[in-house]
C-alpha positions as CSV (number, residue, x, y, z in Angstrom):
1,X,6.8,-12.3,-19.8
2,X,4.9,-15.7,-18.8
3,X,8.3,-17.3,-17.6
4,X,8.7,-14.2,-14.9
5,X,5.6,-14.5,-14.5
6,X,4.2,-17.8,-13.5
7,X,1.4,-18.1,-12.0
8,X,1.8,-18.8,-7.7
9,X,-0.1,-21.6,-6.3
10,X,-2.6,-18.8,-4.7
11,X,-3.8,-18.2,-8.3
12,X,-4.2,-21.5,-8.8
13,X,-6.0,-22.8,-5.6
14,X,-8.4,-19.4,-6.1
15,X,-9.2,-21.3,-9.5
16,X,-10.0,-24.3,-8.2
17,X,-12.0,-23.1,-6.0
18,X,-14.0,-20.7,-8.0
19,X,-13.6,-19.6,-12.3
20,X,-12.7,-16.0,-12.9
21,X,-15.0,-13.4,-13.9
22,X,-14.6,-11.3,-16.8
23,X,-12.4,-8.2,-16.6
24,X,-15.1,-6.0,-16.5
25,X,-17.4,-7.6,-14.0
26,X,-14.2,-8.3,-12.0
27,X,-13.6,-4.3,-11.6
28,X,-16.5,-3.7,-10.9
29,X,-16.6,-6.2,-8.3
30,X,-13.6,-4.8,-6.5
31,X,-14.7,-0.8,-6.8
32,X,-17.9,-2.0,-4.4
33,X,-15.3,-4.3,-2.3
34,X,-13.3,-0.9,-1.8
35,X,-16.8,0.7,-1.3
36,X,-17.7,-1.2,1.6
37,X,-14.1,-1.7,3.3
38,X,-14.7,2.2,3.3
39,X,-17.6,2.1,4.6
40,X,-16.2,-0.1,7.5
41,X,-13.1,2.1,8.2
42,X,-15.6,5.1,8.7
43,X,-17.7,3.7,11.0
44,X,-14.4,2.6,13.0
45,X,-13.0,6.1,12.8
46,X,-16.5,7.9,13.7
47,X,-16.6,7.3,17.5
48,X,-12.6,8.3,17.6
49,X,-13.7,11.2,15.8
50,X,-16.6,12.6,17.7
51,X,-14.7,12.5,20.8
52,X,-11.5,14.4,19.7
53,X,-14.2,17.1,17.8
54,X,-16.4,17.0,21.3
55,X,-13.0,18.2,23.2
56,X,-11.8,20.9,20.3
57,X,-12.7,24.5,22.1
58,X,-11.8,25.8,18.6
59,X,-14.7,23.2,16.9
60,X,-16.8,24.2,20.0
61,X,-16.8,27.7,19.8
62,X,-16.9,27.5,15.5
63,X,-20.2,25.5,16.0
64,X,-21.4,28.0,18.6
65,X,-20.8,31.0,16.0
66,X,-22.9,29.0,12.9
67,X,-20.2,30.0,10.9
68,X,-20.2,26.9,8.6
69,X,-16.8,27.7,6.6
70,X,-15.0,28.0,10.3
71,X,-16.3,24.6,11.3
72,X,-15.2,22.8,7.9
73,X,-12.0,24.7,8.3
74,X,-11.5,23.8,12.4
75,X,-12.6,20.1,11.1
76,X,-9.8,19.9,9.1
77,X,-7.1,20.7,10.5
78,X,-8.0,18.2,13.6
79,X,-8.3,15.4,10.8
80,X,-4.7,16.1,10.0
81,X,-3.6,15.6,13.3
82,X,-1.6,12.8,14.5
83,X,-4.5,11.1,16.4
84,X,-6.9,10.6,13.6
85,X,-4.3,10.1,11.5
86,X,-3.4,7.0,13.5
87,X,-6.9,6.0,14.4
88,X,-7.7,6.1,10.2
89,X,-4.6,3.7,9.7
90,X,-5.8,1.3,12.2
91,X,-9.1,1.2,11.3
92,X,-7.8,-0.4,8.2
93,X,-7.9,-3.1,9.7
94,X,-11.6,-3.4,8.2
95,X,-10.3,-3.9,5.1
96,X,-8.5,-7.0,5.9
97,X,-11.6,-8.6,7.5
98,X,-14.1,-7.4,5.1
99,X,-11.6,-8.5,2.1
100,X,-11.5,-12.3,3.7
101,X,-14.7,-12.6,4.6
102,X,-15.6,-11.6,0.9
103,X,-13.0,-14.1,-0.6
104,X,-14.4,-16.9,2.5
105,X,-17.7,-16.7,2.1
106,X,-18.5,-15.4,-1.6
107,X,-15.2,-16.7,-3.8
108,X,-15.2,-19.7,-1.5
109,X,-11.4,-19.1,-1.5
110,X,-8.7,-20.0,1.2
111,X,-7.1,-17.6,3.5
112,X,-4.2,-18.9,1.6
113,X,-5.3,-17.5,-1.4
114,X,-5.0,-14.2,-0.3
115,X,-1.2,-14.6,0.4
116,X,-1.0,-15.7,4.1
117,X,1.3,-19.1,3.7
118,X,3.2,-20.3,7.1
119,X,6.4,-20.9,5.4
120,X,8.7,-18.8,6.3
121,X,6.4,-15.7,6.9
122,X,8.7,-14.1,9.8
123,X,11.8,-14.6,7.4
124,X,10.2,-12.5,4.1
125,X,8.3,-9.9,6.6
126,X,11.6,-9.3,8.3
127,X,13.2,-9.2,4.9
128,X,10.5,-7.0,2.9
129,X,10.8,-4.6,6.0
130,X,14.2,-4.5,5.0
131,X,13.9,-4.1,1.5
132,X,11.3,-0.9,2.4
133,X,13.8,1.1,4.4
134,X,16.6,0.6,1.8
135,X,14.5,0.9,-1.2
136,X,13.0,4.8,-0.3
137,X,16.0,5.4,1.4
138,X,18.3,5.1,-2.4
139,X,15.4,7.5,-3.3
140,X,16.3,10.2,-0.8
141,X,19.7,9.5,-1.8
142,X,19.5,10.3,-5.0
143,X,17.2,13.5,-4.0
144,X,20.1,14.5,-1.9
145,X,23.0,14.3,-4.3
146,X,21.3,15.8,-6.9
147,X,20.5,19.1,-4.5
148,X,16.3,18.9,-4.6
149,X,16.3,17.6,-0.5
150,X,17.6,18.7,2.6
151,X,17.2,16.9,5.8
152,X,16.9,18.4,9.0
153,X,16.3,17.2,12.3
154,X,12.4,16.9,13.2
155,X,10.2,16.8,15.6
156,X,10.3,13.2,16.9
157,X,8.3,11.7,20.1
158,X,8.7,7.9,20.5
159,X,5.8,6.8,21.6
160,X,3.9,8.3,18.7
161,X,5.8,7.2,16.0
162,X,5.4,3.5,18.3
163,X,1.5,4.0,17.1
164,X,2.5,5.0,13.5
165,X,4.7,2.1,12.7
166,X,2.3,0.0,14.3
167,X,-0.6,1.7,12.0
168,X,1.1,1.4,9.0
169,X,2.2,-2.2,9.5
170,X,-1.9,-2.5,9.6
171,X,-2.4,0.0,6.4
172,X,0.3,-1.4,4.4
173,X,-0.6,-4.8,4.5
174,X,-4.3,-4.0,4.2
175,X,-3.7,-2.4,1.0
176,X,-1.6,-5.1,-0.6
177,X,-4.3,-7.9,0.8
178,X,-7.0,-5.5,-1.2
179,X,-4.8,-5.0,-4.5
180,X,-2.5,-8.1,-4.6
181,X,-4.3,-10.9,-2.4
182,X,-7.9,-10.3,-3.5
183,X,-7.9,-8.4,-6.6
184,X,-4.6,-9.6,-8.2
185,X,-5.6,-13.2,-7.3
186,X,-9.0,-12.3,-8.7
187,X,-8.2,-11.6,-12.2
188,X,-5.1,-14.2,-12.5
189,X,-8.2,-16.5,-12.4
190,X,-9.2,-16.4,-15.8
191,X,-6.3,-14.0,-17.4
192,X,-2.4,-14.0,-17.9
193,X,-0.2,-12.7,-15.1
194,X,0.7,-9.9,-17.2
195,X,-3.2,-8.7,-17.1
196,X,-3.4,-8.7,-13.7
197,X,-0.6,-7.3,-12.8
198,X,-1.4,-4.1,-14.5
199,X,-4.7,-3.9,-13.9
200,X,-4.5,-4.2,-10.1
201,X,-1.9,-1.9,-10.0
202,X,-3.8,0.7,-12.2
203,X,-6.3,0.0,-9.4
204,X,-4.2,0.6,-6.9
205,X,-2.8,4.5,-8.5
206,X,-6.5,5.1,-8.8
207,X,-7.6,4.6,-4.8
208,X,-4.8,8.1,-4.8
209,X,-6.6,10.1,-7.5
210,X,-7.8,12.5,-5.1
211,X,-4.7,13.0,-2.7
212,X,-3.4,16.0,-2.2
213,X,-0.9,17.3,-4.7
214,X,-1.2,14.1,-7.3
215,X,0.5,14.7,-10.6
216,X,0.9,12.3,-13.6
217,X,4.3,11.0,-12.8
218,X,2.7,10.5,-9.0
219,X,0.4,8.4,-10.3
220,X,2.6,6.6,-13.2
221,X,5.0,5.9,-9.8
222,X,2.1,4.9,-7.9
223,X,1.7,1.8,-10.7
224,X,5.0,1.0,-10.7
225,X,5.1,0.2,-7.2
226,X,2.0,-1.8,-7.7
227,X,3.8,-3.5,-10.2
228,X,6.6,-3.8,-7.6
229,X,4.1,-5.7,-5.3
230,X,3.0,-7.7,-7.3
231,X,6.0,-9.2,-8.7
232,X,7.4,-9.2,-5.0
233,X,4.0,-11.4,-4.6
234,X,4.6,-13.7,-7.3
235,X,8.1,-14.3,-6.9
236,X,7.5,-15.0,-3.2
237,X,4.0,-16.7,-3.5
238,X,3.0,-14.7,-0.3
239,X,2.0,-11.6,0.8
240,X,4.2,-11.4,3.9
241,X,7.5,-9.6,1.6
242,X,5.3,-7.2,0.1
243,X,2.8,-6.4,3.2
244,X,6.2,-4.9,4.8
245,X,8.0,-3.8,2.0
246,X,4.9,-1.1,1.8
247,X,4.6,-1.0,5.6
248,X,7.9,0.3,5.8
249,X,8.0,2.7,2.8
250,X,4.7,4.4,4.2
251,X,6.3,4.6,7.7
252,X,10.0,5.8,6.7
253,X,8.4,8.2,4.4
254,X,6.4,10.1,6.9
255,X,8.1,9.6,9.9
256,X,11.6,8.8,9.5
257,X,12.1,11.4,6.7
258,X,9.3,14.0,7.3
259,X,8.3,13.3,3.8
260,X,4.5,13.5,3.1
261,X,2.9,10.1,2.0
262,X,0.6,10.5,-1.1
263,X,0.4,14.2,0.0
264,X,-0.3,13.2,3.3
265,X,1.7,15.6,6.6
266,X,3.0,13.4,9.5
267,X,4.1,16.0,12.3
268,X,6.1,13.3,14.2
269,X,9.4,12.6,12.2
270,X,13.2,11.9,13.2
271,X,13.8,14.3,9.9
272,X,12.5,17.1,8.6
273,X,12.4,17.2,5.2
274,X,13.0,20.7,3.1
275,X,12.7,20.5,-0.7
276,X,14.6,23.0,-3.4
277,X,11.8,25.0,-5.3
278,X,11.7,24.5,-9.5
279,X,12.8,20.9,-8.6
280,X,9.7,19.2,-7.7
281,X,10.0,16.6,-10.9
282,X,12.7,14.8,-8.8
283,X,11.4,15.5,-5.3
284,X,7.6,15.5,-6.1
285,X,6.6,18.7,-4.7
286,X,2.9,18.3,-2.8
287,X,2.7,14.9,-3.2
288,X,5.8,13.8,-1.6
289,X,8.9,12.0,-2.9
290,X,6.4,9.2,-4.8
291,X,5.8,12.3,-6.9
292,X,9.2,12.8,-8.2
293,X,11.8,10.6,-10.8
294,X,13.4,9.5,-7.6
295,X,11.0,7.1,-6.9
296,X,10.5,6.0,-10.7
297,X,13.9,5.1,-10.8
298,X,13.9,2.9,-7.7
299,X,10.7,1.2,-8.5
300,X,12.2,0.2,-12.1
301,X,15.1,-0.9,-10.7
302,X,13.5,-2.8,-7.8
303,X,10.8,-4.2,-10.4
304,X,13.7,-5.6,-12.7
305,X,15.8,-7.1,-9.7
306,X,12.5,-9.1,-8.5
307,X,11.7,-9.9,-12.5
308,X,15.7,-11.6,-12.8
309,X,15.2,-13.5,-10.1
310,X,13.8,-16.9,-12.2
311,X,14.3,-19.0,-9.5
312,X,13.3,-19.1,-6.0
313,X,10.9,-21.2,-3.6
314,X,8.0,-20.0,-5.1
315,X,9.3,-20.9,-8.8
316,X,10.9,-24.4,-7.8
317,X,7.7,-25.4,-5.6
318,X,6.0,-24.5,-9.1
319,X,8.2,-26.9,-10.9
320,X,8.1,-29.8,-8.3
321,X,4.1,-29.8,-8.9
322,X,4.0,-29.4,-12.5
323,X,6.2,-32.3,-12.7
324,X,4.1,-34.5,-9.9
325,X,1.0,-33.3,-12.1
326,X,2.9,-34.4,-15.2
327,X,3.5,-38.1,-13.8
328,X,0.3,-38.8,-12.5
329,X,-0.7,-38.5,-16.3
């Protein structure tokens, strides 16, 4: 596993610049990282909030009536709706400046550390954008053939799905800069690849526990893609790849497909997505297609493809230094 799984030079400048924790102190580390980014993204969303709940005549009137049940039920269903929805994927951006100011300023780390190189950055976004689309798309593929998902044309309106893809392209890379740039980086510190690989992308199924509709297998998929990330990561030794790779699997899920993301609706979608009852253990049911064996299948096969590949940039600008490091002795 070590030789797939060398360590990139953002491991090893985080090291230099600061010794690893232990396991347990770095979890818990990360779980009030999380805390506060939450925090943040709240007090974003809040103002956003307020005004869409101010113009609601339903929220209005249910206030006005002191029924409480009417109000949490009015409150809801505008938090489902394509404005907040957008507004909470934006304010993600939090995460990405509270996660670098931590690594900055506390791990004395590099904002290379977290996975933002130069080289070649528009080349593996464009091609992890890529890699997204096709990736989910096999999935619905395979729902399709097998008879568990119909598509049908959805209800589509340009410039809103304009304001999705450009929230997601915020969210996704926000939550690879949280699991893979700070936390992944984090652990590789002091243990093997291997162990922080899997812990981060543990991590990462756990932010989802309390989705809508989660399920075992959703959550077993949700690791594998972390693990998918995180080898993208390595194998690239940035975070561009996988920052789109899950930008694009968030936003052709929802609203390219009309497939609910981590049992999340989108109502604007070129598709509309209708799933055969009895079958959700290929389709995912509630959850959405990262629910179902669809996706597991995918994922493995993604995870392997990105494990074969021994050498690349990342591995040979590994070699080079090893071998400069290795003459200077």
């Amino acid at each position: 596993m070590n030789q797939w799984l060398k360590p990139p030079r953002a491991v090893r400048e985080a090291k230099e610049a600061q010794k690893g924790m232990h396991l347990i102190l770095e979890i818990l580390v990360f779980i009030a990282v999380f805390f506060v980014c939450t925090i943040g993204e709240v007090l974003v969303v809040m103002p956003v909030q307020i005004i869409v709940l101010m113009h609601s005549q339903d929220y209005l009137d249910a206030v006005a009536s002191g029924d409480l049940n009417r109000v949490a039920e009015v409150s809801a269903q505008i938090a489902n709706t394509d404005t907040l929805t957008i507004a909470n994927l934006f304010a993600t951006v939090m995460m990405i400046i509270i996660i670098f100011l931590f690594c900055r300023f506390i791990q004395k780390r590099k904002l290379s550390t977290l996975g933002f190189t130069g080289e070649n950055a528009l080349i593996h976004y464009g091609r992890g954008l890529v890699i997204g689309f096709v990736i989910f798309s096999l999935a619905v593929c395979i729902c399709i053939f097998t008879g568990t998902l119909k598509l049908e044309m959805g209800q589509f309106a340009l410039p809103v799905f304009l304001l999705y893809a450009a929230g997601y392209g915020i969210q996704g890379m926000a939550e690879e800069v949280l699991c893979r740039g700070y936390f992944m980086v984090s652990i590789g510190r002091r243990y093997p690849m291997a162990v922080a690989v899997l812990v981060n992308s543990m991590a990462f199924a756990a932010l989802h526990l309390f989705n809508p509709g989660v399920t075992a297998l959703a959550l077993l998929n949700l690791t594998l893609f972390g693990i998918f990330a995180s080898v993208c990561f390595i194998k690239t030794g940035n975070i561009w790849m996988a920052g789109a790779i899950h930008s694009m699997w968030n936003l052709v899920q929802g609203n390219v497909y009309g497939i609910k993301v981590s049992g999340l609706d989108s109502a604007c979608s070129i598709f509309s997505a209708e799933a055969a009852e009895g079958k959700a253990w290929m389709h995912g049911g509630d959850f959405g297609l990262e629910g179902g064996l669809a996706i597991t299948i995918v994922l493995v096969i993604g995870i392997a493809c990105f494990l074969l590949i021994k050498k690349n940039g990342q591995d040979t600008e590994t070699d080079l230094e090893d071998n400069r490091i290795k003459e200077d002795q």
